[in-house]
MDAnalysis code that builds the backbone (N, CA, C; Angstrom):
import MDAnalysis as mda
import numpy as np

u = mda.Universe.empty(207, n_residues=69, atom_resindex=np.repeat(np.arange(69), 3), trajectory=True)
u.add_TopologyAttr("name", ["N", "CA", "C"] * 69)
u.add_TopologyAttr("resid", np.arange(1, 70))
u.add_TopologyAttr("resname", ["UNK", "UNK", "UNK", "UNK", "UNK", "UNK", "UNK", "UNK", "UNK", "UNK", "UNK", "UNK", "UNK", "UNK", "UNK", "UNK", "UNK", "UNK", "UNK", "UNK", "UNK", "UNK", "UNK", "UNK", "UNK", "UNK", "UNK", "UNK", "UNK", "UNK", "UNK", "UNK", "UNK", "UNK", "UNK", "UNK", "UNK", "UNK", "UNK", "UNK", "UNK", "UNK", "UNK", "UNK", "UNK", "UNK", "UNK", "UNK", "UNK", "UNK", "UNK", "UNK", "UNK", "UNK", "UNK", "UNK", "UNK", "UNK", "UNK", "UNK", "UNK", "UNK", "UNK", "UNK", "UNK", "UNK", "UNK", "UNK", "UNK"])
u.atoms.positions = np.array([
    [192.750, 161.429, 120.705],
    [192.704, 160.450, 119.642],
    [191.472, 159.563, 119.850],
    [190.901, 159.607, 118.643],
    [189.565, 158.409, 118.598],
    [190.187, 157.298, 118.463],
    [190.526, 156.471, 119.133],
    [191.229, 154.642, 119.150],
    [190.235, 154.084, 118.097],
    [189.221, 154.238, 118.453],
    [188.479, 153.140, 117.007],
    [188.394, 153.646, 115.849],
    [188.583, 154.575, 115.591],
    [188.712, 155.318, 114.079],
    [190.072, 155.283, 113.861],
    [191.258, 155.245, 114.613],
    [192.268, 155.353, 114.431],
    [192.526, 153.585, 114.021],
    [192.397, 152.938, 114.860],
    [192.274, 151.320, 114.210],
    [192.029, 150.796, 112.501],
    [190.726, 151.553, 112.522],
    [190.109, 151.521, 111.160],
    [190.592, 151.738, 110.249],
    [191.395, 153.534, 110.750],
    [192.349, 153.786, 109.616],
    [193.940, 153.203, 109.284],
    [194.122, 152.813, 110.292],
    [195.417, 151.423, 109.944],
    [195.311, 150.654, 109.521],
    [193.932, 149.817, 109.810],
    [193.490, 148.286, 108.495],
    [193.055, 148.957, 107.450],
    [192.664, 150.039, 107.123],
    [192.408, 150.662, 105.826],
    [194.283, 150.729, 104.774],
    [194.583, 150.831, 106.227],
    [196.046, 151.635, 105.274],
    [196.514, 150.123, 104.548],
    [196.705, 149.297, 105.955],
    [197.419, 147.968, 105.826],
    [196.344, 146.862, 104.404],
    [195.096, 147.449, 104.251],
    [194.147, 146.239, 103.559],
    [193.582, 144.756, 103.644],
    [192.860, 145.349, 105.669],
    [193.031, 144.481, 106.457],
    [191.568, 144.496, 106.746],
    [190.736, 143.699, 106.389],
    [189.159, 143.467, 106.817],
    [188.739, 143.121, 108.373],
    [187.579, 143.998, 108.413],
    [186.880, 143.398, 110.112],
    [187.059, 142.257, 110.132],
    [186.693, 141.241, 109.221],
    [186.882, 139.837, 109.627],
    [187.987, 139.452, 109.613],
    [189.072, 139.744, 108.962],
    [190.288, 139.648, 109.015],
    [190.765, 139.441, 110.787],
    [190.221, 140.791, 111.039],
    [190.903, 141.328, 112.355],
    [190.245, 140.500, 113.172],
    [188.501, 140.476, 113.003],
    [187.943, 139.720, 114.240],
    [188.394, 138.157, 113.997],
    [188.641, 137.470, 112.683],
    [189.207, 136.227, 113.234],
    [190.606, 136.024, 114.100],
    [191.626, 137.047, 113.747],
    [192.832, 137.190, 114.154],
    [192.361, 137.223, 115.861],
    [191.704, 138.285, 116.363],
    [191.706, 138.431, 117.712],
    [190.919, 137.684, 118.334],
    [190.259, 136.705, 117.785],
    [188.703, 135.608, 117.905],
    [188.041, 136.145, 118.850],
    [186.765, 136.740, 117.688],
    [185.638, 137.962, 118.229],
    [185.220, 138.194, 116.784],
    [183.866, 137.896, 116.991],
    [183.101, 138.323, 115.629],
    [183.201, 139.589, 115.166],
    [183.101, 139.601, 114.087],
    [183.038, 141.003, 113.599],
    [182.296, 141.838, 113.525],
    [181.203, 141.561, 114.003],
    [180.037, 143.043, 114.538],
    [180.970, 143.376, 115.992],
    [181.766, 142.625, 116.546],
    [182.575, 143.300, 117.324],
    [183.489, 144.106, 117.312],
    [184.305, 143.973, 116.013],
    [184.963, 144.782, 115.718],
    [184.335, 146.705, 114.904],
    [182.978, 146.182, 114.153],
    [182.588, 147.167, 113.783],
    [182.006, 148.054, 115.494],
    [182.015, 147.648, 116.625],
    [181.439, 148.153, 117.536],
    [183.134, 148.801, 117.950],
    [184.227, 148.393, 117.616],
    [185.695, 148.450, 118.351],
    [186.047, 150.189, 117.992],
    [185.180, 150.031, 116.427],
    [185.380, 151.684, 115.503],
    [184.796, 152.414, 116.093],
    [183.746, 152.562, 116.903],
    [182.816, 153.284, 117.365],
    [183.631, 153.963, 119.271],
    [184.483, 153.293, 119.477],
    [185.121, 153.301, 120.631],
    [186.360, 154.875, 120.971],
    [185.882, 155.649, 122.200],
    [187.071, 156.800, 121.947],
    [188.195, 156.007, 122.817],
    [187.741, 154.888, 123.745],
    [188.598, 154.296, 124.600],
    [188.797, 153.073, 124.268],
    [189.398, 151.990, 125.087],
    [189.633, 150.362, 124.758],
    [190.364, 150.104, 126.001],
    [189.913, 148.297, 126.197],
    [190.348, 148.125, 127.015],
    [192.042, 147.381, 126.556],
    [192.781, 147.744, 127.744],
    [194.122, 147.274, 127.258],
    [194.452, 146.485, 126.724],
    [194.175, 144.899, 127.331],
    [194.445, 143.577, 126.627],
    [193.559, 143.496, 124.956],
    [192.619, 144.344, 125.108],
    [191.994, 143.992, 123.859],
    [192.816, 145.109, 122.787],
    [193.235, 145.980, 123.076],
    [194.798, 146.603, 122.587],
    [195.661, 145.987, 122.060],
    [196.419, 145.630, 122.833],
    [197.851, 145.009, 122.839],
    [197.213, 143.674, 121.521],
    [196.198, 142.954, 122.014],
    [195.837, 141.736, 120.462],
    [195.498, 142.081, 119.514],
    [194.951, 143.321, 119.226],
    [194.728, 144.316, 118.165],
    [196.017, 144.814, 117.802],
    [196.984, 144.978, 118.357],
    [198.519, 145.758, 118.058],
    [198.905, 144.449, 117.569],
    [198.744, 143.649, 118.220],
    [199.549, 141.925, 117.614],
    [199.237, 141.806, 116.368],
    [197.853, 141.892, 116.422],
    [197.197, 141.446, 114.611],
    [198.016, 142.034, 113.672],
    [197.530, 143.315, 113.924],
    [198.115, 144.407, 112.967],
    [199.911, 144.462, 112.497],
    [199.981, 144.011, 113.638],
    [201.496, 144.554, 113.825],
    [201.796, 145.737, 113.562],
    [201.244, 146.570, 114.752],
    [201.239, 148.325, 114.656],
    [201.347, 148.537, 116.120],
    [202.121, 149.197, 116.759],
    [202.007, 149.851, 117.695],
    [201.567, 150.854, 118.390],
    [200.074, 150.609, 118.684],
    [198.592, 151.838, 118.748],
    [199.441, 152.034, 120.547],
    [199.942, 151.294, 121.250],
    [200.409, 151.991, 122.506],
    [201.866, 153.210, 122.144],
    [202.549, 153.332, 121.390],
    [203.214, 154.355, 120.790],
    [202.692, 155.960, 120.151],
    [201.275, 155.106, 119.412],
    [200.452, 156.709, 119.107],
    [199.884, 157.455, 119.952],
    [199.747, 156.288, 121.461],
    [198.674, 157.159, 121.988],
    [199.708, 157.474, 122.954],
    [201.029, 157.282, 123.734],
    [202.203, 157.313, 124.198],
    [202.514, 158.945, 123.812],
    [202.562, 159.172, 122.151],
    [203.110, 160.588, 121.726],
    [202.193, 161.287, 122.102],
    [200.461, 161.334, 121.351],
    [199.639, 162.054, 121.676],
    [199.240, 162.647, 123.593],
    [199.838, 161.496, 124.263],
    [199.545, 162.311, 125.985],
    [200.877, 163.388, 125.801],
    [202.581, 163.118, 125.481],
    [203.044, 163.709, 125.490],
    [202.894, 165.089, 124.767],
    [202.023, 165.018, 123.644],
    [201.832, 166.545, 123.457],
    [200.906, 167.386, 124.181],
    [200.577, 166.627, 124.719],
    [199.409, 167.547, 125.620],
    [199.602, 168.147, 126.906],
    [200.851, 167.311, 127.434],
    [201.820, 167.417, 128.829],
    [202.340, 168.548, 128.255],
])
């Protein structure tokens, strides 16, 4: 799973702007356009990204190891 494309496509779904998100997680939003570009992330910056959203990106990526096990 690409984490930053996968992000993208949840505020796409939800109709949720970079700035949206980067004020929510306070972090400009050329940060967040750098967050899309990401195949990894660091945890805590996860989990405040899962807060914003209110989506549980540690669940998608939870199933996706299990299919691969």
């Amino acid at each position: 799973m690409h984490i930053g494309q996968h992000i993208k496509e949840v505020m796409r779904r939800q109709g949720v702007t970079a700035t949206q998100l980067a004020k929510d997680i306070c972090c400009a939003r050329t940060h967040v356009h750098r967050i899309f570009c990401k195949d990894s992330i660091d945890i805590a910056l996860l989990e405040r990204i899962s807060t914003a959203l209110d989506y549980d990106f540690f669940r998608d990526l939870s199933e996706e190891f299990k299919a691969k096990v």
